[in-house]
N, C-alpha and C positions, 0 to 999 in steps of 0.2 A: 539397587537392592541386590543381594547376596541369597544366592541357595543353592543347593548341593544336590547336583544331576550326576547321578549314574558314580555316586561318591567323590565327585571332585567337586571342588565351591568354583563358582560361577557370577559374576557382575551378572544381571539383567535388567533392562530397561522395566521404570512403574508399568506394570500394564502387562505384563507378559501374561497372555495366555497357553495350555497346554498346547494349544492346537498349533499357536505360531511359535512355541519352543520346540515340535516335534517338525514341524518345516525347516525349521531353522539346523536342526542335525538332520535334516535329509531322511527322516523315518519313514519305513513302507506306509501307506495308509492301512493296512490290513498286517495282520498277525502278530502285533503290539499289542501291550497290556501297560499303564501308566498307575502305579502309586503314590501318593501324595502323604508323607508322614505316616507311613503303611498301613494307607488307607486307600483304596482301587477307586480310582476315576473314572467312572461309565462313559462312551466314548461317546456318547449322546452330550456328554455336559466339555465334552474339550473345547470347544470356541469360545465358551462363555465364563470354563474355569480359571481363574487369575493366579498365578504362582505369587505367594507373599515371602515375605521377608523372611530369612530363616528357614524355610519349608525344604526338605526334601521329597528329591523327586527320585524315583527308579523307571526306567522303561526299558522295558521287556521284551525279548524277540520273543517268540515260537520259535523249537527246530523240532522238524521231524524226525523219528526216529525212533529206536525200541530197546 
């Protein structure tokens, strides 16, 4: 399956979820934000969310600052 993380396309295994695509780039567990076809993925549904075929994904740091 094919989708497009952070604007580049990507091969992923059937089954990817958010949660083991954001382990998979090493993402902090805290100060991320994940959209899906820009649409915001609550970080309560990331283990069970499945990335499909097609779908863009963006994720997000936080930086602080003013």
């Amino acid at each position: 399956m094919k989708a497009t993380i952070n604007g580049e396309e990507r091969e992923l295994p059937d089954g990817t979820t958010v949660a083991a695509l954001l382990e998979e780039f090493g993402a902090p567990r805290s100060g991320i934000a994940v959209a899906r076809n820009d649409r915001v993925v609550r970080r309560s549904e990331y283990a069970r969310f499945v990335v499909q075929d097609g779908d863009t994904i963006e994720i997000i740091k936080a930086v602080a600052g003013g």
